[in-house]
N, C-alpha and C positions, 0 to 999 in steps of 0.2 A: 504494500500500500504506500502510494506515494505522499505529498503532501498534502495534510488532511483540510488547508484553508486552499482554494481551489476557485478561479471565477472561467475556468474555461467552460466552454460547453463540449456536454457528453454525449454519444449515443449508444446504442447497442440494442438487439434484438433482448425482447422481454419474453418473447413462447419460447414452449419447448423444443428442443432440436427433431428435425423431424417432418415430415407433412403433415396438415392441417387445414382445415376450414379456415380459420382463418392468422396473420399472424401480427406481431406488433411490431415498431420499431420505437421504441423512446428517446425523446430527448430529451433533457434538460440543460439550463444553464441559463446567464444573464442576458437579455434582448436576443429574441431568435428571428428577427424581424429576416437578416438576410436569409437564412437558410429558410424559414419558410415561403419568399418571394422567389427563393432559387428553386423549389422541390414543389410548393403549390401555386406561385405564381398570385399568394399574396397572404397576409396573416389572417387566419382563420378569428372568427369572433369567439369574443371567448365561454366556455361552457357550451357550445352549439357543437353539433355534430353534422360536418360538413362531407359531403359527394363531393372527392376530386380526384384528377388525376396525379398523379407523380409523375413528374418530370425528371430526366437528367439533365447534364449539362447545353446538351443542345439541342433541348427545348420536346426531345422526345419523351413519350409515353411510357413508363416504366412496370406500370401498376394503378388499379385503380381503386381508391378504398373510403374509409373515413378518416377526417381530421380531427385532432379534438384540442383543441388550447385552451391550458390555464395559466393567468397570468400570476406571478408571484404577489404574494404571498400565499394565493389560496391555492396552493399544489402540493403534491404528493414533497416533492423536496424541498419545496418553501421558496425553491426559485419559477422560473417559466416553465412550462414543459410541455412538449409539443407531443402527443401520438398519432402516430401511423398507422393503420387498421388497414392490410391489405388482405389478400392471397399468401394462406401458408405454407406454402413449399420455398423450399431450404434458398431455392437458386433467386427467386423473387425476392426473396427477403434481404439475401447477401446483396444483388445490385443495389437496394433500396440504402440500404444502412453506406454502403459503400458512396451512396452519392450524396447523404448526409457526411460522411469524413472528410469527401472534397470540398463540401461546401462551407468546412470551419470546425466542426465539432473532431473529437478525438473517441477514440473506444473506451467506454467506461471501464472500468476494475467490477471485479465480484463485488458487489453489494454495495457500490457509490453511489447508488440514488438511494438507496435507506439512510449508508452513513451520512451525504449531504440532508438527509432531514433530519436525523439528529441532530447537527449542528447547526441546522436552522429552528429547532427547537420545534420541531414539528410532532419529535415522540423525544421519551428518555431512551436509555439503553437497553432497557429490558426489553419495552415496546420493539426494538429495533431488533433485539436480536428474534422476538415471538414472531416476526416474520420470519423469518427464517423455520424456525419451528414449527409455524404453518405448514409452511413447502413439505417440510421433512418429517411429520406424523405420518406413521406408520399404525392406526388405530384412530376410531371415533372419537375415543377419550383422547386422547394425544393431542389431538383437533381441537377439541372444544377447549381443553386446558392453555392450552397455545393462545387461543384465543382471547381467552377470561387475561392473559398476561397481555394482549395486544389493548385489550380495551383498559388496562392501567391496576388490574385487581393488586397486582404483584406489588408494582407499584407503590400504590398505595398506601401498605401493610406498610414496606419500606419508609418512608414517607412520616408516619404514624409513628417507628420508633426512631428515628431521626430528630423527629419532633420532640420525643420526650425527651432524650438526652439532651439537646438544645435549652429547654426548661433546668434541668438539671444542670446543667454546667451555667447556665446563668446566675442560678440560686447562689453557688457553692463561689465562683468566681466574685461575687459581689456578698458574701459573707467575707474572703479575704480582707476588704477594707475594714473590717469589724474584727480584729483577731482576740480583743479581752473577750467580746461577747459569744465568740464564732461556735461553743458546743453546744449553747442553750439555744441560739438564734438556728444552727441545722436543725436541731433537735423538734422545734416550733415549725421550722418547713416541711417537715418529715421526709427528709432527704430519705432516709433508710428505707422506708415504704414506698418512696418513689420509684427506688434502685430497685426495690425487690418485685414491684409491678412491671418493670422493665423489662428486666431479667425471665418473669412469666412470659410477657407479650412474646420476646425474642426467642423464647424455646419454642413458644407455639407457631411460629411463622416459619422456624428451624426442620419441627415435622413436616410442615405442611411443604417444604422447599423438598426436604428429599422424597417425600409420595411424587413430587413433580416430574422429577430428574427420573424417576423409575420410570413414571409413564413417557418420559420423551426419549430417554436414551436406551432403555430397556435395562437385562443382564443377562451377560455371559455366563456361562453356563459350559465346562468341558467337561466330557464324560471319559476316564479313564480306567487301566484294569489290565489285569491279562488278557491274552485272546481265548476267543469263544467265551466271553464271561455272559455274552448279552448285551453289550453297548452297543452294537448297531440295532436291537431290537428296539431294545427302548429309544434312542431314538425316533424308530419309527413309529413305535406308540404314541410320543409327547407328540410329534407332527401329526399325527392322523394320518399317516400315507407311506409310500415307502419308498422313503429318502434315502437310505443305504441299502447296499447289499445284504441281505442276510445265506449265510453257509455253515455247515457243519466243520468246515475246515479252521485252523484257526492259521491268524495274519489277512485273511480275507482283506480287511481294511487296512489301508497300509499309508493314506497319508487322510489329512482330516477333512471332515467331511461339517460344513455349517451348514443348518437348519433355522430358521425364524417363524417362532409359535408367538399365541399372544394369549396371556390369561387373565381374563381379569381386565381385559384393555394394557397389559403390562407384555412391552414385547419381549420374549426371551430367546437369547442369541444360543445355541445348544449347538457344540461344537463335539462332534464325534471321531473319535484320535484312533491312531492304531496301539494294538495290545502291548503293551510294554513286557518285554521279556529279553534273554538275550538272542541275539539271531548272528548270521553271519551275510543272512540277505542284505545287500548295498541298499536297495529300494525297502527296507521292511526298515533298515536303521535309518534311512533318512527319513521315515513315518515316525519314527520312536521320538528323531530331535526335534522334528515338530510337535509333538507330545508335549515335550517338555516346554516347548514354546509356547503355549497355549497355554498351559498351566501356570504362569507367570503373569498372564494378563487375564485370568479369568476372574469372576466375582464368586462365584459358587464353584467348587467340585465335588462331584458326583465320583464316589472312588466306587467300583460295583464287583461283588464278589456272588461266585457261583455256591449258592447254598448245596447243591445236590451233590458237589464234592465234599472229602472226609478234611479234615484241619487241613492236614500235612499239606494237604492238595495244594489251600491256600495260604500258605506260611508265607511264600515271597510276598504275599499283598502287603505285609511290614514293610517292606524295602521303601514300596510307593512312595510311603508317608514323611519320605526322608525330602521329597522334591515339592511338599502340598503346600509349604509356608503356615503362614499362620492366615491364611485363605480359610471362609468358614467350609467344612466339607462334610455333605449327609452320604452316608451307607449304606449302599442297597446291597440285599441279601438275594439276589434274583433266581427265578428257577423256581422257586416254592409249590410250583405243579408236581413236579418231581421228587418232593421230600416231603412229611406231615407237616404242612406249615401254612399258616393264615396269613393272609394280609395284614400287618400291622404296624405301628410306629414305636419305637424304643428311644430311649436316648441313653450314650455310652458317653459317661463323661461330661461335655461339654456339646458332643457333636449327636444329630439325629439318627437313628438306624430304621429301614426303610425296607421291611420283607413285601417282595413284589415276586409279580411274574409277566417279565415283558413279553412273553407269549398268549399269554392269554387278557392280559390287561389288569385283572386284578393287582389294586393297591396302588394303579395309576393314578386314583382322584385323589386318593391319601398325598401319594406324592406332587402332584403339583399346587397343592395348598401350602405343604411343609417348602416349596421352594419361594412361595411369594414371602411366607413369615421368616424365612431365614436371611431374607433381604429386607425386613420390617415393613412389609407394605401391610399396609389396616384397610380389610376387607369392608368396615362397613363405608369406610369413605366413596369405593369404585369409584373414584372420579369423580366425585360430584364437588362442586366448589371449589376444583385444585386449580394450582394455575403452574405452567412450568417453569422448570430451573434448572441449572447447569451447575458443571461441577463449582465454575469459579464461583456462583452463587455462593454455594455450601462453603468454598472456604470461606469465604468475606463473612459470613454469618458467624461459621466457627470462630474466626480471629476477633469479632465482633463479641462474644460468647465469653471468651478466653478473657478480653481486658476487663467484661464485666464483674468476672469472675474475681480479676487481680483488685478490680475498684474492690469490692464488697471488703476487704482486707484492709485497707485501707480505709471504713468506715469502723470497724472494731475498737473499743476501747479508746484511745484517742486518736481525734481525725488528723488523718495527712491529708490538711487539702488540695497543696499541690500536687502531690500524687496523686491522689484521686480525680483532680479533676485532666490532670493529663492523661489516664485510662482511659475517661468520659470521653476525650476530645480524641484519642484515637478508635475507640470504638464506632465512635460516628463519624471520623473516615473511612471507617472499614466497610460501613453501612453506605454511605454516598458513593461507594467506588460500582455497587449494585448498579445505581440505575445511572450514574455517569456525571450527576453531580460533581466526581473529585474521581478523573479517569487519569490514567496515564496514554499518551499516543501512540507507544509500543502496542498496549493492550488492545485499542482500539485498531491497530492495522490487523492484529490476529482474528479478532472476532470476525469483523465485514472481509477478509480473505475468505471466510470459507463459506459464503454466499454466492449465489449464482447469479452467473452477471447479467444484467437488464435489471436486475432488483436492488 
């Protein structure tokens, strides 16, 4: 991302790649008066929806569609912005935009007409990046979530504890001028009970931020084991279809295999590895180190052992355990057709155990309930009232959480105010970085990079 203060004009196709009914070309930027007298032969009124042709340079026929001009302020980027509504096939589109670059404008970047309306304060960050998130729901809920953050829900909440720290450090800051008075005078503001409503508000928007992040980014999910344990089955259970090969042979799967289920409105990335054992196969070892690859970026693992074998059988599935991290990991006991065994759920230790049989399906529903609570998603929410979040969210929130935490310390027995109030004052940076009140331009060239361009 280049520089983010910017008065050239931009273009770039806004549909998707591809044919179509119909397609768009967007412009923005300051006075578009010439390229519009170069391409329609005169500036469109604004808000009306005009029948014209496109024109090239010389004076020929290109395409014929709608115009649609709005003048700044009232547009999508806060500056002018001209669309193009032609014929959508790939070749029409390209001459089109192409005679919009001649005509003065440049190719926009991934997501420089959202980032230009942020900076035209047209949305905060959040909003900006919930487009994006729009585009990229993968589920209903993901959708409407995304949503509820576009139309400012997230916002807001932000906004709200902002707000009360602001109150709070004003109190505390302007008791400093008072220092004989300053324990009875906090004491009469009820700074402590302020801090500690705070502190509630912030856990509660805390949850509600990671139910978000699940519904938008989903979780991984690797399924590991020796071979023939049943990991290509149950994947093919969790999908409903069949995704993998299934064999009586075992290395059958030999390098990984991703799946995308949704439960719940919550999409889960379910990655199917080869059997980890030793081999001397080049092609079964190079399955194995992707194994372990996977296993280093997953959220959940799924370690899955053949109940209808005797211990000894399973003794190497210790070794596993040596590569699983401190990754949370549930236990399937699979095969339980094959041996006196019910469907059930145990828990060994700390981690889930999981008697199933990916052949016949029982103890499936069992198990993909125990996968949404082992990533803390709360069933009765399904979506309703959430709005989404990203990971950087959850840190700003965390680091937000953490100074609170350090303030409260500093209210104990006698007040440090200066401490205290410089927690306050970093906590509600930490919260302003959310929605771009108090961004850095590093940050912002990462986000709008990974938007698609025309947006």
């Amino acid at each position: 991302m280049e520089s983010l203060e910017s008065s050239e004009i931009i273009a770039a196709i806004a549909t998707p790649p591809g044919h179509g009914g119909i397609g768009i070309v967007r412009i923005s930027g300051n006075n578009l008066h010439q390229i519009a007298n170069t391409i329609l032969g005169k500036l469109p009124k604004p808000r009306f929806a005009h029948l014209c042709q496109f024109l090239d340079s010389n004076g020929e026929v290109i395409d014929q569609g709608i115009a649609l001009y709005f003048p700044a302020p009232n547009s999508y980027t806060g500056e002018d912005v001209l669309e193009l509504q032609g014929h959508g096939g790939p070749a029409i589109l390209n001459l089109l935009l192409n005679q919009c670059l001649a005509a003065g404008a440049r190719l926009a970047q991934p997501g420089e007409f959202t980032l230009r309306a942020y900076l035209n304060n047209k949305m905060d960050l959040v909003q900006a990046e919930s487009v994006s998130d729009i585009i990229e729901a993968s589920s209903t809920e993901a959708a409407r979530s995304a949503m509820r953050s576009l139309q400012g829900q997230f916002s807001s909440t932000i906004d709200e504890l902002v707000s009360s720290l602001t109150t709070l450090r004003m109190l505390i800051e302007a008791t400093l001028d008072f220092p004989e008075e300053e324990i009875d005078h906090l004491q009469t503001l009820q700074i402590q009970e302020r801090l500690n409503n705070t502190q509630e508000q912030l856990e509660q928007v805390f949850a509600s931020a990671q139910q978000g992040r699940l519904l938008q980014e989903g979780i991984k999910i690797v399924l590991v084991g020796q071979p023939n344990v049943g990991k290509s089955s149950l994947l093919n259970q969790l999908a409903e279809h069949e995704a993998a090969i299934v064999t009586e042979i075992p290395g059958t799967t030999r390098d990984t295999i991703q799946q995308s289920i949704k439960i719940e409105g919550v999409p889960l990335h379910i990655i199917d590895t080869a059997g980890l054992r030793e081999t001397k196969d080049i092609v079964e070892q190079k399955g194995i180190e992707r194994t372990h690859a996977a296993i280093k970026d997953a959220d959940i693992i799924i370690k899955i052992i053949d109940s209808s074998q005797p211990l000894a059988n399973n003794s190497k599935e210790n070794n596993i355990s040596i590569s699983l991290g401190n990754k949370p990991v549930i236990t399937i006991y699979n095969k339980i057709d094959l041996c006196p065994e019910v469907p059930k759920i145990e828990k060994k230790n700390i981690d889930p155990v999981v008697y199933l049989s990916a052949k016949t399906g029982a103890g499936i529903p069992q198990l993909r309930k125990k996968l949404l609570e082992t990533v803390g998603w709360q069933f009765n929410n399904a979506g309703e009232g959430l709005f989404t979040a990203r990971q950087r969210h959850l840190d700003a929130l965390a680091q937000a959480k953490q100074h609170l935490k350090n303030a409260q310390t500093h209210t104990q027995n006698d007040y440090q105010l200066d401490l205290l109030a410089e927690e306050l004052r970093l906590a509600q940076s930490a919260l302003s970085s959310i929605t771009g009140r108090f961004t850095a331009d590093d940050l912002l060239g990462e986000i709008f990079s990974h938007f698609c361009i025309g947006k």
